[in-house]
N, C-alpha and C positions, 0 to 999 in steps of 0.2 A: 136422386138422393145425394147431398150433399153434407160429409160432415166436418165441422169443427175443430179442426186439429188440438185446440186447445180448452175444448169442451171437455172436463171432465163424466164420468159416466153417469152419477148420481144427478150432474145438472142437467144432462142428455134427457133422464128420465123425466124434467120436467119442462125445457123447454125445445126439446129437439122436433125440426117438423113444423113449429110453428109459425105462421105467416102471421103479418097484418093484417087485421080484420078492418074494412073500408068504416063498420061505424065506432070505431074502438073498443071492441068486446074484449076482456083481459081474456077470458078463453074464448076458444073457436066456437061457435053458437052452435048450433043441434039445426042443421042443411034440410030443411022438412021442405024437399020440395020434390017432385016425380021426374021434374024437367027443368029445361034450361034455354033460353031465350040466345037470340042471333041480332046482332045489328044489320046486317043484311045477305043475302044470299051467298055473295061471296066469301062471310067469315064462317056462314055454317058449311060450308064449301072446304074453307081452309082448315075448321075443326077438326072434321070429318076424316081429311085425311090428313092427321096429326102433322099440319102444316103450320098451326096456329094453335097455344096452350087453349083449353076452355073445357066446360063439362057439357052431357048433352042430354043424358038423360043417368036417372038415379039406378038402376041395372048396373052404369059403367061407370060408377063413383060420385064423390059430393067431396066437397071442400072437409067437411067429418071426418071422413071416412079415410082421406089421402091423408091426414094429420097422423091420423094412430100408426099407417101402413108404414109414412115417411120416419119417423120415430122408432117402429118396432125392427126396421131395417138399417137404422144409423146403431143401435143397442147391439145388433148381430154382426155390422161391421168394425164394431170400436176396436180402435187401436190395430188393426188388419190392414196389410199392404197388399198389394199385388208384387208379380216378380221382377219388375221395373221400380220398387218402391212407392210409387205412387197411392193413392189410397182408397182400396179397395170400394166399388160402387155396387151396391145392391138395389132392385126394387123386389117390392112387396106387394101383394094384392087381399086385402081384406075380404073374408069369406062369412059364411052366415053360420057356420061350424068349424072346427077340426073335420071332422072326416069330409066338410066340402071340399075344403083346401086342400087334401088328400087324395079326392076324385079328380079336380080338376088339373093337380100335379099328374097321375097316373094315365089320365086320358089324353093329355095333351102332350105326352112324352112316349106313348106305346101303342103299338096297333096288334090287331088280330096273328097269332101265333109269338108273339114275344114272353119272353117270362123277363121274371121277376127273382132274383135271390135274397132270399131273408134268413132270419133265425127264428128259434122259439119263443117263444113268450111274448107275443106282440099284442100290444091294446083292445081287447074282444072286439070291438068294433073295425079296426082293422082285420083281422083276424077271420071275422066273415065278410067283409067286403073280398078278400081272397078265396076266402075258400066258395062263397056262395053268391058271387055276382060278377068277378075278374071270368072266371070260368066259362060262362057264358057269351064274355066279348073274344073266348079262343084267346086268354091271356092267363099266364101258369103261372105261380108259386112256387118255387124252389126252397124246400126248408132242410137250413145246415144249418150244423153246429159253428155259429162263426170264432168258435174258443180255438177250434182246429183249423188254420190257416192252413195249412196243407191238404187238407178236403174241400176247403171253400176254393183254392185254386185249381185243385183236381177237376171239382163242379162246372167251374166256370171254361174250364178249356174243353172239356169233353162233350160241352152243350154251345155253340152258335148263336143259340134262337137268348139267350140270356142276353137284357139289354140293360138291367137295373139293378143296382143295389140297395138292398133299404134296410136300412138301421133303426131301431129305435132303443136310447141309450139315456139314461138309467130305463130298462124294460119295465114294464107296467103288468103285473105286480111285485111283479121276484125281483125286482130293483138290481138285476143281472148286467152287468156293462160288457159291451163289446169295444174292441180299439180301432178308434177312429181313425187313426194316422196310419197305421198297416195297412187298415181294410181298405179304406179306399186308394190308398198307394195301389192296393193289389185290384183294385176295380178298373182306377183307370191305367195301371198299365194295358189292360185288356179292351179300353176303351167301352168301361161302364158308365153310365151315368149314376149317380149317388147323393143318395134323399136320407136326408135324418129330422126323424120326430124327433126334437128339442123341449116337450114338453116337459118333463117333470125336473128336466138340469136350469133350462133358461136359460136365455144369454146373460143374468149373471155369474151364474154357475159355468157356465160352457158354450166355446164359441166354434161347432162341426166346421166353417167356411174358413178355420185357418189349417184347417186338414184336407183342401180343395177339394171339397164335395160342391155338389150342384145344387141341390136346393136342400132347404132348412123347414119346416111346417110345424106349426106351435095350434094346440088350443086355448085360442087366448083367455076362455072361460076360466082358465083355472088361474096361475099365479101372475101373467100379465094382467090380466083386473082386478084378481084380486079379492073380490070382494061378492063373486056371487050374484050378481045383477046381470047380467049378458052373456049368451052363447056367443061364440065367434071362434075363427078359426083364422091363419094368415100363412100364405105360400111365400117364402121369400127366395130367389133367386141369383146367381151371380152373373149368367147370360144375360147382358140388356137387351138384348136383339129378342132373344127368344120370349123372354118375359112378357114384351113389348106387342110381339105379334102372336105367335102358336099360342102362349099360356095366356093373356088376357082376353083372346076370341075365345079359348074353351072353355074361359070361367064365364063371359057375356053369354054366352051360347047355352051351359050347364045352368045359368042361373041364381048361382049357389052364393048371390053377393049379401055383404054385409047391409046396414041400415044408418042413417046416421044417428038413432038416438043409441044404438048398443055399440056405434064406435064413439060417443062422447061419452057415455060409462067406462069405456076402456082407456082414453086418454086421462079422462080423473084418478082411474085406477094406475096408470103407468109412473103417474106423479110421487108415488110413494112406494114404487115397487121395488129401489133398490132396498131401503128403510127397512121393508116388513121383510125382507129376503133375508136379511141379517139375524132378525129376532127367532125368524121361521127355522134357519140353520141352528141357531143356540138352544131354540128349546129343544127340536128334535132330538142332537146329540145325548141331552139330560133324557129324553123321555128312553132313547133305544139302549143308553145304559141299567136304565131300570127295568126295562123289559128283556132285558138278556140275562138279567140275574134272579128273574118271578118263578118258581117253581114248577107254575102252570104253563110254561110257553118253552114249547119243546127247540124254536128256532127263531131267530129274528135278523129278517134281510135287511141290514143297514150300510151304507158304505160309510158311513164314520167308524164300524167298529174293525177290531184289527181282523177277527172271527171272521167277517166277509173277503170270500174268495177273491172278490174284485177290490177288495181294499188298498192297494197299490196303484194300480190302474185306476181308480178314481184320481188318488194325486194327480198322476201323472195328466191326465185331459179335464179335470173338475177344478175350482177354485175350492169346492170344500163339500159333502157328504150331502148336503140338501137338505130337506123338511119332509121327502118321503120316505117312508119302510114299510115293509110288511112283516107279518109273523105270525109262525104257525102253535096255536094252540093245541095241547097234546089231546083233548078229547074229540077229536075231528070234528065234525059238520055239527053233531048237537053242543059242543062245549061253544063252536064259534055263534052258535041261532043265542046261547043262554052268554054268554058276552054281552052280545049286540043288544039284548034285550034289559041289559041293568047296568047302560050307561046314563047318567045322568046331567052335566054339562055337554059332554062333547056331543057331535051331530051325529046319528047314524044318517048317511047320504053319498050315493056313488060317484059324485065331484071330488075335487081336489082345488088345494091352493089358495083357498078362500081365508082370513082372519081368523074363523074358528075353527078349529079342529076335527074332521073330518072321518069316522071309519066307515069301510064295508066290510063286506063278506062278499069275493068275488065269484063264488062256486055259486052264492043263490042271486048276484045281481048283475055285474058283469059281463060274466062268463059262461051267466047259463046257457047263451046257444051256442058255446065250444063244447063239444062231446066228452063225455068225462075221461075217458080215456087218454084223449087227445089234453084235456086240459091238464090231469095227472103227469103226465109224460111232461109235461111245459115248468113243472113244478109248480101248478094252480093247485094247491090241495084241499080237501074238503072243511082242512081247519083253517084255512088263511086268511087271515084279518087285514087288510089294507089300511094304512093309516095314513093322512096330511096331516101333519104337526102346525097347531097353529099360532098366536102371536100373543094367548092369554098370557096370564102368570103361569110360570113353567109349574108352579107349585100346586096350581090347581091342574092342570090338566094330568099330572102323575097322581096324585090321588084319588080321582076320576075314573082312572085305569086301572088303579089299585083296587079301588073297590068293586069294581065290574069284573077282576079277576080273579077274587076270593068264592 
């Protein structure tokens, strides 16, 4: 990965990554092929053992596929040096989900008896990947409060077997931030490695790898495409070595790759993703002022308002508040079913990030296979409405909500 010093971010988003294509296609053509041909034994010889650039079969990438990777990891490295100044080199491996690119991070960095340090409120889907599949590879979950720096240090010096730190910031659905530049200061002085979900900030919102964490994992389904047409997931890394060998055999090995027609939906989507990222931001702001002042909504997790505990520490690591929130409706679990049930523009649907406007209900979609008790405790409540702000008229979409909440 190579970037542009003089690329600004907005043009990044549209031509970054891109090669010439041999018949002059303005965009990169959609790589529909299973395999990849050799001029003679010696250059598949040479491919093989990455002596020679080339592809070899579609499992371990496509011309597609390496366009969205090279791009979505020049976006996470913008404007980022290294401590020589020089300028900071990421790769990326394009996955067939978020939670592949999650697997294949975890698996290719941990073995039997290791843990894992987290907080609460992590993405249902991670969330049982820890509690009901890590467990079974003899690998442990560590869950602190990472607000109390002094307990997460405590944790980490009184346990050995703790090899990992993992973040995930704005948390999914309590939009809870933890601080990046502490925590992992205090990871790797102990020599943690540290992994941040980046999904619901983005690298335009937020860039974890200038806070020397290790790796970064996005579900590019949501605001990198944009648009709601492709599941995918992407691991991105600052080790080239490690990237190169350990993490690319376990994602070849795990199987969990992307395809080239859902990474040419995701490079069309990349095209416009600083654009709708703006609009996403402004309308949200309009919408969580409205919903913080509706009689019916007992609370509303925004980091744009001053109300949120993390509202300071957004500044300080955010470019600005995002397109998500949540918020709890005062008549619990049947106020949040009769909500959902008398919207009428916006989606009910458990994605994010998409163009239209997007709510759940995390207690019946989500979250339903975190224990209630355990999701309680996380601040998942039985009224909690999950919202993606999307890129309509801000005018329609607060009306929309208005009347869903009378």
């Amino acid at each position: 990965m190579s970037v542009e010093n003089n690329m600004g971010f907005d043009t990044l988003c549209i031509h970054g990554g891109h090669k010439p294509e041999n018949n002059r296609a303005h965009l990169t053509p959609i790589y529909a092929s299973s395999t990849y041909t050799f001029d003679s034994a010696e250059q598949a010889i040479a491919v093989f053992k990455n002596e020679e650039p080339g592809y070899i079969y579609g499992r371990f990438g496509n011309p597609t596929i390496n366009e969205a990777e090279e791009r979505i990891a020049m976006m996470e490295a913008y404007g980022l040096q290294n401590a020589d100044g020089s300028q900071l080199q990421l790769k990326a491996i394009l996955h067939a989900s978020g939670m592949a690119a999650i697997t294949t991070m975890l698996l290719s960095n941990l073995k039997a008896g290791d843990k894992i340090i987290t907080h609460p409120s992590l993405y249902g889907g991670t969330q049982e990947l820890a509690d009901k599949i890590l467990p079974g590879l003899d690998i442990e979950a560590v869950i602190v409060d990472f607000k109390d720096i002094n307990t997460v240090a405590k944790a980490i010096q009184a346990d050995k077997a703790i090899k990992m730190m993992y973040m995930e910031t704005p948390a999914n659905p309590t939009l809870k931030c933890v601080d990046l530049e502490v925590l992992s200061a205090l990871a790797k002085e102990h020599g943690l490695i540290v992994c941040v979900d980046n999904t619901f900030a983005t690298p335009y919102l937020q860039q974890p790898f200038r806070y020397d964490v290790d790796f970064v994992m996005h579900s590019t389904t949501k605001f990198l495409n944009g648009h709601g047409t492709a599941v995918g997931g992407i691991v991105i890394g600052r080790d080239l070595e490690k990237m190169n060998t350990i993490v690319t055999k376990t994602h070849r090995l795990l199987g969990g790759n992307s395809n080239a027609f859902e990474a040419f939906l995701l490079t069309n989507g990349l095209r416009s993703f600083s654009l709708r990222m703006e609009r996403h931001c402004s309308n949200a702001q309009k919408v969580a002022e409205l919903l913080s002042n509706h009689e019916a909504v007992a609370l509303v997790n925004y980091l744009g308002l001053t109300s949120h505990p993390d509202h300071e520490l957004c500044k300080k690591q955010m470019k600005h508040a995002g397109a998500m929130m949540s918020f709890e409706l005062k008549g619990g679990f049947d106020a949040g079913v009769r909500f959902m049930n008398k919207l009428k523009m916006c989606t009910n649907a458990v994605s994010l990030g998409t163009c239209d406007t997007l709510l759940s209900h995390p207690a019946s979609t989500t979250h339903v296979g975190v224990p209630r008790e355990k999701r309680i405790e996380f601040g998942i409540t039985d009224g909690l409405i999950r919202l993606s702000v999307g890129i309509e008229n801000v005018e329609d979409i607060i009306a929309d909500l208005a009347q869903a909440l009378a």
